[in-house]
Backbone as CSV, one residue per row, in Angstrom:
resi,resn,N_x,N_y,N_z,CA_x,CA_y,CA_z,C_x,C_y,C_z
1,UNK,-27.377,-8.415,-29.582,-26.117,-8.712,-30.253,-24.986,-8.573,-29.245
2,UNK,-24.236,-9.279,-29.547,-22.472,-9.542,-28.189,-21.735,-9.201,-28.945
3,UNK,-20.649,-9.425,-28.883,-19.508,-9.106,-29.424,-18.552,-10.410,-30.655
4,UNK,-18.024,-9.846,-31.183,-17.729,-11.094,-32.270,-16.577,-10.854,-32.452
5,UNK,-15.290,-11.635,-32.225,-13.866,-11.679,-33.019,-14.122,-12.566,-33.935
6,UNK,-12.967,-12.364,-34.953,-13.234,-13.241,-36.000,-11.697,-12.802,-36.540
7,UNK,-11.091,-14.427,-36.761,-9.931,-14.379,-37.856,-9.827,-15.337,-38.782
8,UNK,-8.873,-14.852,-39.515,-8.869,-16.194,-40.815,-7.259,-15.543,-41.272
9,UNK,-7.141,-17.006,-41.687,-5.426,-16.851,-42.191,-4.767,-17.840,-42.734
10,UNK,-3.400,-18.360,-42.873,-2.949,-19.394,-43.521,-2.597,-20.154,-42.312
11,UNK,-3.017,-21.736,-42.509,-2.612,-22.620,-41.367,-0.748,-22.839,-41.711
12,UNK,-0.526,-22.758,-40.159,0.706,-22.633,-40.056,1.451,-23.822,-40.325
13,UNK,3.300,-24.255,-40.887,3.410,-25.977,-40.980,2.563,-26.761,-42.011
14,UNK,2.048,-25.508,-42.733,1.213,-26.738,-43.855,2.186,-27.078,-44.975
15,UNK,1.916,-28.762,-44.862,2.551,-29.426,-45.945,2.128,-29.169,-47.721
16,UNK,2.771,-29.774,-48.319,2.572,-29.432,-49.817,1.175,-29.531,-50.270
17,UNK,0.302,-29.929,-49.563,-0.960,-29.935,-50.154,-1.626,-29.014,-49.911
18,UNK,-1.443,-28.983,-48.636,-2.788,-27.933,-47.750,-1.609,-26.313,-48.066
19,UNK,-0.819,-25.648,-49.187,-0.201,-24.220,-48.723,-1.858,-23.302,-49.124
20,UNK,-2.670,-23.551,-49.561,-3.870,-22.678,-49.839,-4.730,-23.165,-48.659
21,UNK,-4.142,-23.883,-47.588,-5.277,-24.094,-46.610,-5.722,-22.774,-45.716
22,UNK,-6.687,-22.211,-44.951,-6.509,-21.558,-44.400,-7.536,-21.750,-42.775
23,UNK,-6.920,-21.069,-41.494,-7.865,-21.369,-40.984,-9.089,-20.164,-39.999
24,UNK,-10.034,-20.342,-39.638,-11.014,-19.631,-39.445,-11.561,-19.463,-38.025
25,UNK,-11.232,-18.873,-37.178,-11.717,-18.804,-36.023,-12.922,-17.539,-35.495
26,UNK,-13.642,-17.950,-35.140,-14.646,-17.178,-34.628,-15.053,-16.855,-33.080
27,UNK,-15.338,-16.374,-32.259,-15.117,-15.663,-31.250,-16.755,-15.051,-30.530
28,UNK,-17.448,-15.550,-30.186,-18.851,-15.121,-30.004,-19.118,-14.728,-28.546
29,UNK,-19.593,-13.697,-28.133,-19.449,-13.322,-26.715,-21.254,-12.834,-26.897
30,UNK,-22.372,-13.632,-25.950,-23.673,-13.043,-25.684,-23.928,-12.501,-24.742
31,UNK,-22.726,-11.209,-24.295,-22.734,-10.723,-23.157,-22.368,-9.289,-23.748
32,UNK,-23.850,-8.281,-22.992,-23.378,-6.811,-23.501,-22.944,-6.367,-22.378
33,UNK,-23.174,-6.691,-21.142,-22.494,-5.404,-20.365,-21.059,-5.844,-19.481
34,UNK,-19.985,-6.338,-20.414,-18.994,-6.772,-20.418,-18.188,-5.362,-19.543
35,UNK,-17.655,-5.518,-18.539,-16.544,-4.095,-18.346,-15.423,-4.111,-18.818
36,UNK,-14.244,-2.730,-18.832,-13.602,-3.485,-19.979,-12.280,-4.453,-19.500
37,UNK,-12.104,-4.552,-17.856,-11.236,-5.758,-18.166,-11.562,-6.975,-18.077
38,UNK,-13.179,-7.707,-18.099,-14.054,-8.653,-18.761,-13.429,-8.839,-20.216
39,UNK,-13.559,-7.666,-20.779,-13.652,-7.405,-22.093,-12.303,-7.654,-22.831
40,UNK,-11.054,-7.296,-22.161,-9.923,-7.921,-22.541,-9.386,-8.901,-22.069
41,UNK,-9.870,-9.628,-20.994,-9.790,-10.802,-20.355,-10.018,-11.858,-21.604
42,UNK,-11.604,-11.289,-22.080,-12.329,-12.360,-23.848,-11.086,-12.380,-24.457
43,UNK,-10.569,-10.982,-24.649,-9.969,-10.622,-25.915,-8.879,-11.519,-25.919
44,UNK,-8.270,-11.538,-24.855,-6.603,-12.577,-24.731,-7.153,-13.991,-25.296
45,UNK,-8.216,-14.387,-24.518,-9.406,-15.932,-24.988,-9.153,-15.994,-26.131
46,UNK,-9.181,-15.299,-26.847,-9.224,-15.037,-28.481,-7.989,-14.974,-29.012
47,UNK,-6.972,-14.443,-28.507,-5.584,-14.091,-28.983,-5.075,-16.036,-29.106
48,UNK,-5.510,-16.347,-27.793,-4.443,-17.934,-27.594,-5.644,-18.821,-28.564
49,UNK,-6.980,-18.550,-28.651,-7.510,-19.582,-29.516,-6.804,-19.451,-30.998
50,UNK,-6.352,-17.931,-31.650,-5.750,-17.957,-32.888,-4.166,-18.151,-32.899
51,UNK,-3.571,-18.715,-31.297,-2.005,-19.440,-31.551,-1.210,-18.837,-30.970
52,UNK,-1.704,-17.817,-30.489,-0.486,-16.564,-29.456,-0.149,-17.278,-28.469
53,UNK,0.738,-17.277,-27.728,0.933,-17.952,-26.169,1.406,-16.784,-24.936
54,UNK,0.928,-16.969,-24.151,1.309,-15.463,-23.339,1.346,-16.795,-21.654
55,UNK,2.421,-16.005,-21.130,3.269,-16.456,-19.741,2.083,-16.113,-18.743
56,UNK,1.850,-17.029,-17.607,1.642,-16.925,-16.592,1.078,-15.628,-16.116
57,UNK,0.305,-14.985,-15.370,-0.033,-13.931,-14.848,0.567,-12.442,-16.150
58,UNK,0.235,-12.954,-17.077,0.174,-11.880,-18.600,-1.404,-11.370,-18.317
59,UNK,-1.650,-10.282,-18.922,-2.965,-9.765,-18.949,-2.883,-8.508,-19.675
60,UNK,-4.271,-7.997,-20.816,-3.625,-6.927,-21.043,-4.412,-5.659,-20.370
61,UNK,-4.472,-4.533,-20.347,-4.560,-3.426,-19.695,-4.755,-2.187,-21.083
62,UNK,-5.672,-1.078,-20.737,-5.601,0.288,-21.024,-4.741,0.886,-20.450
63,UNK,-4.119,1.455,-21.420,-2.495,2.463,-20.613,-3.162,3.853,-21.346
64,UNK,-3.247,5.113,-20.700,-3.137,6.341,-21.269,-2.005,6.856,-20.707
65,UNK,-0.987,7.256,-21.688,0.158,7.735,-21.795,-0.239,9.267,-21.363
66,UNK,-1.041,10.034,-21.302,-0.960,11.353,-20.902,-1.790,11.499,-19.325
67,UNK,-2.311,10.251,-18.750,-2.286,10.156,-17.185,-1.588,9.175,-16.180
68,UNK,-0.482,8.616,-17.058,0.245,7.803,-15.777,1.902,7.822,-16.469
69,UNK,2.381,7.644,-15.391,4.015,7.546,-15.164,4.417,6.489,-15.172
70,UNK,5.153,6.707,-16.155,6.054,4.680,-16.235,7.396,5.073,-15.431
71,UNK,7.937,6.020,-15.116,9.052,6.124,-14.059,9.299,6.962,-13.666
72,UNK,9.268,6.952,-12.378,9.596,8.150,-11.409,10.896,8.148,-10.746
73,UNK,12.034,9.457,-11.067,13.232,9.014,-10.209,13.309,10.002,-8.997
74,UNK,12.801,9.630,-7.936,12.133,10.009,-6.758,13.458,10.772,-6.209
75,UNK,15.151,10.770,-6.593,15.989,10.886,-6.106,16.617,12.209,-6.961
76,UNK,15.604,12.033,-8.136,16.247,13.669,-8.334,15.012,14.761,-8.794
77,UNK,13.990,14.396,-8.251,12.645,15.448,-7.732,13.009,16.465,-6.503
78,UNK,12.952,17.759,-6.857,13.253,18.998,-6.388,11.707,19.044,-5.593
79,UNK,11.730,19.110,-4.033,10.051,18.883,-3.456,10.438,20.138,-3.036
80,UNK,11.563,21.519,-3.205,10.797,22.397,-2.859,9.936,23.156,-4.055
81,UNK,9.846,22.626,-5.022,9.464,23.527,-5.700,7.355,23.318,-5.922
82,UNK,6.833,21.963,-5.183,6.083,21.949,-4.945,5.386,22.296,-3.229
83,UNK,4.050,22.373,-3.416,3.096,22.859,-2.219,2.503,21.254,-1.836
84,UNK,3.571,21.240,-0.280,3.017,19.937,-0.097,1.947,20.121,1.119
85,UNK,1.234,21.270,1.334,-0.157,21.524,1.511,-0.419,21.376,3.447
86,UNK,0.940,21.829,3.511,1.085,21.980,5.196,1.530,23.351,5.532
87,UNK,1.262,23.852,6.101,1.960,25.361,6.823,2.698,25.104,8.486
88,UNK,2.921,24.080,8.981,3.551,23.716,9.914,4.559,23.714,9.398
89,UNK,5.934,25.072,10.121,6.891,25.024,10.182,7.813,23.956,10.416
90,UNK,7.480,22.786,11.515,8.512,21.730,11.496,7.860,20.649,11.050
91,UNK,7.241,20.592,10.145,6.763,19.619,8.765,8.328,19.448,8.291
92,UNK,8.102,17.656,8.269,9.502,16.995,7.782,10.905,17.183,8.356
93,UNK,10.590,18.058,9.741,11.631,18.029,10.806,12.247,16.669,11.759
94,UNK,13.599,16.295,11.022,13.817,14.873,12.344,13.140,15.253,13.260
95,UNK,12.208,13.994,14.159,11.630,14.038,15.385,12.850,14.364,16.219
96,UNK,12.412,14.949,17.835,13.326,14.478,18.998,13.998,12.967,19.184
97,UNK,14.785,13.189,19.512,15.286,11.559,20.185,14.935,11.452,21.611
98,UNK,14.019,10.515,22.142,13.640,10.679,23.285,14.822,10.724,24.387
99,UNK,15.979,9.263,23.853,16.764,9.389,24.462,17.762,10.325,25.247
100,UNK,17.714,11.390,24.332,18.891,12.715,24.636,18.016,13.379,25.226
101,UNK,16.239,13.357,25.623,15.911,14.206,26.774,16.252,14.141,28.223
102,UNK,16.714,12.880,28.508,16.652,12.214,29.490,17.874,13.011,30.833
């Protein structure tokens, strides 16, 4: 067994005859070891066969909100308060200027 979408609904623009029309799309995938951005790659397949339209380089993605950062303001992060895992005293010291040895 694969995977199966399946929708049904009212056809959209229907004239006075067809308002009880409805239409039926089905979605058949004979592939189990799909990974999952295979797997939502189908899924979008499926979104535009039931009428969605999605722009150019659209795709969708797993987001877990409790392991990634949607914004970092790098300009008001306090780095002493982390261990940035060096014990070299002139860690992040301007280099020499070769010039002024001269």
């Amino acid at each position: 067994m694969g995977v199966k979408f399946e929708y049904t609904g009212k056809l959209s623009g229907g004239g006075y005859f067809d308002k009880d029309s409805t239409k039926k799309v089905t979605f058949e995938l004979d592939d189990n070891d799909l990974n999952v951005n295979e797997m939502l790659e189908e899924f979008m397949n499926f979104m535009k066969a039931i009428g969605y339209n999605f722009d150019l380089g659209d795709h969708f993605e797993v987001v877990n909100d409790f392991k990634t950062m949607t914004e970092i303001k790098v300009d008001k992060l306090d780095f002493s308060k982390y261990d940035l895992g060096t014990s070299d005293p002139d860690f992040g010291a301007v280099p020499p200027n070769p010039a002024s040895d001269v």
